[in-house]
C-alpha positions in Angstrom: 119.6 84.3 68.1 115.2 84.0 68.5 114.4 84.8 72.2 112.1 81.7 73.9 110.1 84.1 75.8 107.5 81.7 76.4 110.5 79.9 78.4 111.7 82.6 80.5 107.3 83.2 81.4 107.2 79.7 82.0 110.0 80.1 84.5 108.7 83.5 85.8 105.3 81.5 86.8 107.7 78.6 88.1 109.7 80.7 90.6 106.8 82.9 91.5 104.4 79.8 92.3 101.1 81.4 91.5 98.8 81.0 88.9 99.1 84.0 86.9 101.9 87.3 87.3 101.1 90.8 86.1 103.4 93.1 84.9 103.3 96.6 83.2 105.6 98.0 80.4 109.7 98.5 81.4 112.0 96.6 81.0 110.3 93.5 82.3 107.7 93.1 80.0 110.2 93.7 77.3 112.5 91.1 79.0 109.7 88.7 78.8 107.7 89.6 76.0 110.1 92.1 73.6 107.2 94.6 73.6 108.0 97.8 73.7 105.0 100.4 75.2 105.3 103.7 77.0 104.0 103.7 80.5 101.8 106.4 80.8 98.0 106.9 82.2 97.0 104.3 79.6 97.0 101.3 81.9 98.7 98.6 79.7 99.4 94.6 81.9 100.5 92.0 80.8 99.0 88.8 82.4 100.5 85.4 81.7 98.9 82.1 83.1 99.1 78.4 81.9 96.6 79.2 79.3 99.0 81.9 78.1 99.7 84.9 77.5 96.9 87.9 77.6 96.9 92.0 78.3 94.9 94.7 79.1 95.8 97.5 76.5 94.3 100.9 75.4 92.8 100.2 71.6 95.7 102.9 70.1 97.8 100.0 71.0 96.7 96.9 69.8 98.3 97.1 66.1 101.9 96.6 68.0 100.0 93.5 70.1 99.1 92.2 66.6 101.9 92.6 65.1 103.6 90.0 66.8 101.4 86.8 66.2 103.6 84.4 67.5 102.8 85.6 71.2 99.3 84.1 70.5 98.0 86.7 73.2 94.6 87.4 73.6 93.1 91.3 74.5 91.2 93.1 76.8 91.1 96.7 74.7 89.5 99.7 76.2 88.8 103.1 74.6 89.8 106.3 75.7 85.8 106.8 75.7 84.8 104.0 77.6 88.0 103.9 79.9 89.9 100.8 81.3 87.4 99.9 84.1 85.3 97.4 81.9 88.7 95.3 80.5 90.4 95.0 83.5 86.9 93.6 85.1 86.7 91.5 82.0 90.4 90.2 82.4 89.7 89.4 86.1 86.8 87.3 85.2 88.3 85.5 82.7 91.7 84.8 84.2 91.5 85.1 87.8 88.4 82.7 89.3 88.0 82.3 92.6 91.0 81.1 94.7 93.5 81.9 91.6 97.2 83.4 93.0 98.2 86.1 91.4 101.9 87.3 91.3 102.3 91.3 90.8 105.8 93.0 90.2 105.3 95.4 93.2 108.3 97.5 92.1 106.7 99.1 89.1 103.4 98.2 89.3 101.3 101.8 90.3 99.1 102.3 93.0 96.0 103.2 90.4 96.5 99.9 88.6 96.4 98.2 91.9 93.4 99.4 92.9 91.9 98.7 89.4 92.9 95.2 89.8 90.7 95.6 93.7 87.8 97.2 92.0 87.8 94.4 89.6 87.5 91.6 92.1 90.8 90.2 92.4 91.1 89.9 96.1 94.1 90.8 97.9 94.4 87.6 100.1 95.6 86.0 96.9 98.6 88.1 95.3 102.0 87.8 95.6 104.8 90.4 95.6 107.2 88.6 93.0 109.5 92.3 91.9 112.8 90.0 93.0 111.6 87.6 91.0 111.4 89.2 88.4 115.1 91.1 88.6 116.5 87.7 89.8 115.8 85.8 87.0 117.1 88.9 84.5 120.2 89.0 86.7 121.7 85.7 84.7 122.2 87.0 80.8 122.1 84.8 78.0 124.7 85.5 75.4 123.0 87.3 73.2 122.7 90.2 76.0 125.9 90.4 76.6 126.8 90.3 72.8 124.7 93.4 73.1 126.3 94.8 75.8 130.0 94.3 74.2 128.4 96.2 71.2 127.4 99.2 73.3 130.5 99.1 75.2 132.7 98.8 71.8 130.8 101.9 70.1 131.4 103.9 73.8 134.9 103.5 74.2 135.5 104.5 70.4 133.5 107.4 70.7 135.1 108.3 74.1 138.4 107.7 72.4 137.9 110.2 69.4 135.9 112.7 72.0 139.1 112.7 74.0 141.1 113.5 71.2 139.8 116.6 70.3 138.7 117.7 74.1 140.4 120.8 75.4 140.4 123.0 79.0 138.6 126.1 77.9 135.4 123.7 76.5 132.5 123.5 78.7 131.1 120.1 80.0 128.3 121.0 77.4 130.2 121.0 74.7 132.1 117.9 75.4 129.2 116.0 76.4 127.4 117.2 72.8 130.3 115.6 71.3 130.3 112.6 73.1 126.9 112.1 72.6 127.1 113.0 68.7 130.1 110.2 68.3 128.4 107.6 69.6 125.5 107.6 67.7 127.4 108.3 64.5 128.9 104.6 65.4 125.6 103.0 65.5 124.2 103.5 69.0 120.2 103.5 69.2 120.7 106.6 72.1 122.6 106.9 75.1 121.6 105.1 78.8 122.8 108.2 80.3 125.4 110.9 79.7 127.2 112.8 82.0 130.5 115.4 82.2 131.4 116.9 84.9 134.6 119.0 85.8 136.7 120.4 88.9 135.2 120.8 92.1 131.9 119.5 90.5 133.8 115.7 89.9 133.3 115.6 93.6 129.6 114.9 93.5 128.6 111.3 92.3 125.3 112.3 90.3 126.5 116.0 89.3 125.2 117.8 86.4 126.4 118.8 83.2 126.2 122.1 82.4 128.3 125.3 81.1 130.9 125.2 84.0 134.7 125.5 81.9 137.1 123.1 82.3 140.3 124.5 83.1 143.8 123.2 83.0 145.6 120.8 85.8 141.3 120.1 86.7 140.0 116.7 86.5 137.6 116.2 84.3 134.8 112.9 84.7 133.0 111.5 82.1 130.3 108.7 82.9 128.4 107.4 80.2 127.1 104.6 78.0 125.4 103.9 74.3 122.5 101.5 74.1 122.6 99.0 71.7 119.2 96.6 71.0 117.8 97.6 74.5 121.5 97.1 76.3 123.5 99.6 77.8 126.9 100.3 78.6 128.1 102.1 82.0 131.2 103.5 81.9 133.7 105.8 83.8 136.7 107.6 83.2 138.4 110.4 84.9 141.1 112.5 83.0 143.4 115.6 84.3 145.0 118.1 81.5 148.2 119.3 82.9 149.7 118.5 85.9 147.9 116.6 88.9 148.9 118.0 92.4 150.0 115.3 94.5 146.9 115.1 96.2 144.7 114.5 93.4 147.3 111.5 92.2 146.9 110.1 95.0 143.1 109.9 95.0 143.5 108.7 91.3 145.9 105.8 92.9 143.9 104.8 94.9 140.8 104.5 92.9 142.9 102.6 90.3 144.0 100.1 92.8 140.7 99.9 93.9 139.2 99.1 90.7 141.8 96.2 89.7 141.8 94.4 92.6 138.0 93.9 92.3 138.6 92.8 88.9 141.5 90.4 89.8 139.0 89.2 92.5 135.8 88.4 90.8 134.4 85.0 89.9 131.6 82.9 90.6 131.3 81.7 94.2 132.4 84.4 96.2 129.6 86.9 97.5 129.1 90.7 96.0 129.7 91.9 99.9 133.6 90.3 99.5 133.8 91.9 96.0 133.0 95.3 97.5 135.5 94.9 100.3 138.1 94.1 98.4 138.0 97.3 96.5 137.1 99.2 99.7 140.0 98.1 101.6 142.7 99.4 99.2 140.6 102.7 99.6 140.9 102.9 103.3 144.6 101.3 103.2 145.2 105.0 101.7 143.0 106.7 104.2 140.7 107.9 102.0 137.8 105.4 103.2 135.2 107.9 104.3 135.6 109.5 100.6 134.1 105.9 99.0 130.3 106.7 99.6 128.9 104.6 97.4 128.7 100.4 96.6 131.4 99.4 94.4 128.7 98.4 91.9 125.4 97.3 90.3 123.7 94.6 87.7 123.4 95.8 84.1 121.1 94.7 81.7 118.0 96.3 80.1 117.9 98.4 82.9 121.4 100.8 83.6 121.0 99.5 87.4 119.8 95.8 88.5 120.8 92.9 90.1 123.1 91.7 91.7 124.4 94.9 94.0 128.0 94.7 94.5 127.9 96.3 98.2 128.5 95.8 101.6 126.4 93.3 103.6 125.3 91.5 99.9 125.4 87.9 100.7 124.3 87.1 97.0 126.8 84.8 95.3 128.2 85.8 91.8 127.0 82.7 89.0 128.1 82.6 85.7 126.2 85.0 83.4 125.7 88.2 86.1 126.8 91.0 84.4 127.7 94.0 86.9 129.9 97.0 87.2 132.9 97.8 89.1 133.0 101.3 89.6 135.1 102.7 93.2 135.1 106.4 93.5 136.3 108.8 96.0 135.1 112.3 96.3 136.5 115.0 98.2 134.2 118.3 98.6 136.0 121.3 97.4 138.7 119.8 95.7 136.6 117.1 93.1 136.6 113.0 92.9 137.6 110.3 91.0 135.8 107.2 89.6 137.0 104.5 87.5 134.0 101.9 86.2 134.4 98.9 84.3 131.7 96.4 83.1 132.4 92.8 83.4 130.4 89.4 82.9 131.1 86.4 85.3 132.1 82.9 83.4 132.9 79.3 84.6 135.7 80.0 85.9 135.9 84.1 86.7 135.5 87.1 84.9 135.6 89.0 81.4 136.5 92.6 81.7 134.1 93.8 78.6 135.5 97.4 78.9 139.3 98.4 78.3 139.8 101.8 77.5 143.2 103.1 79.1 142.6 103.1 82.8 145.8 105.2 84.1 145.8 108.8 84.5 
């Protein structure tokens, strides 16, 4: 299905109610354009008005603006000679007369672009911070990003599945995270959002490391992970033990699980993220294990791994049809290792559908 991504501009500028927003390359101006460009110290904007669409782009780069036409966008090039002083001037002049708003995406726009914009004459009195904006109106997927999604979530669970089946104790997170990562792209992922094995005491730190550390027998293990497909990730987690579980760490992995499907069996449009989260929370503290949960219960996913809406505590946003978000509880215990379970799911009409179902138990 063909993206209308002079619609979702259109309704950028709407929201933002300014004359013109600004936005550098991430997943925003891919979101809203389908450009792809590195950020670097090559200032690259985007600038999109009533008149349309126009950017400010190093001259190495203008052969990717051209080859897509039907954007109709006009150019302010620069050389790596001349530098981008002279275009941006050029682009103020000609999009940004006197008394023009301007909307900027304050969350990834740099401070030397900013000043740029300054030098240039675009005066400050007249922009607008619009970054919400711009994660708001990403927050609600159409279908064919979360037909995306399903893809990357369908090519991790069947790699995870045939990683798992040929994981051993003895094999360092290394190793299993090189075959993880080597099964998923044999299925058709376009790279991985992130990859990430961790094992023993080590499963007790949220963002660990991978690295050569062996996985023993009667250990947890914790593998969180995700392919990309067409821009979309998947962000998944599973925690697995190989031989016996003391009774302490079953009961962390109880509680997790319960945890995890009550916030599924809550979910659906209306209710806030905050009641989502405390849902799941309570069934963690029910087992007294709530100063373990450090962590929200979950975040947006989309073109970026993290974005809106944040399923955590005090988050009076309301869940609509279309918000895609993870439900991931975890508890963590220092010296001993943690459990996390994380699920994706997209909200419908009428509640949820749980896009991930690889075996949840231990």
């Amino acid at each position: 299905m063909a993206i209308d991504y002079q619609a979702r501009l259109n309704q950028l500028l709407d929201q933002s109610e300014a004359d013109l927003v600004a936005f550098v390359p991430g997943e925003n101006m891919v979101y809203f354009t389908g450009l792809h460009f590195h950020l670097s110290e090559r200032p690259i904007l985007g600038l999109y008005s009533r008149q349309g669409l126009s950017f400010i782009i190093p001259e190495l780069e203008v052969a990717k603006l051209e080859a897509r036409p039907e954007l109709e966008a006009r150019r302010f090039a620069w050389t790596d000679k001349s530098g981008y002083e002279g275009a941006f001037s050029d682009a103020v002049a000609a999009l940004l007369p006197a008394d023009t708003s301007c909307a900027l995406d304050g969350q990834t726009l740099r401070f030397f672009e900013w000043r740029a914009l300054e030098r240039a004459g675009l005066p400050a009195v007249n922009t607008l911070d619009v970054g919400d904006d711009f994660l708001n109106l990403r927050a609600r997927k159409a279908p064919a990003e979360v037909a995306n999604m399903q893809r990357a979530i369908d090519i991790s669970e069947a790699a995870l599945a045939a990683t798992m089946a040929w994981a051993r104790p003895g094999l360092t997170e290394r190793q299993i995270a090189d075959k993880l990562g080597a099964e998923m792209l044999e299925r058709g992922s376009h790279g991985h959002a992130f990859l990430t094995v961790l094992s023993g005491e080590k499963t007790g730190l949220p963002h660990g490391n991978t690295a050569d550390r062996v996985w023993g027998e009667n250990e947890f293990l914790l593998i969180d992970f995700g392919a990309t497909y067409n821009d979309y990730p998947a962000d998944i987690t599973r925690t697995f033990c190989y031989g016996e579980p003391t009774t302490r760490m079953r009961a962390m992995y109880a509680a997790v699980y319960g945890a995890n499907r009550a916030a599924r069996e809550f979910a659906r449009p209306g209710v806030t993220c905050a009641a989502v989260d405390q849902v799941a929370r309570a069934v963690i503290e029910a087992a007294g294990l709530g100063q373990y949960f450090i962590h929200r219960l979950g975040h947006g996913l989309g073109l970026s791994v993290h974005e809106l809406p944040n399923i955590v505590e005090g988050n009076a946003q309301i869940l609509e049809p279309g918000m895609v978000f993870t439900i991931e509880p975890g508890v963590y215990i220092p010296g001993l290792g943690g459990v996390r379970i994380e699920d994706n799911v997209v909200v419908t009409d009428d509640g949820i559908d749980v896009m991930t179902s690889y075996p949840r138990e231990l």
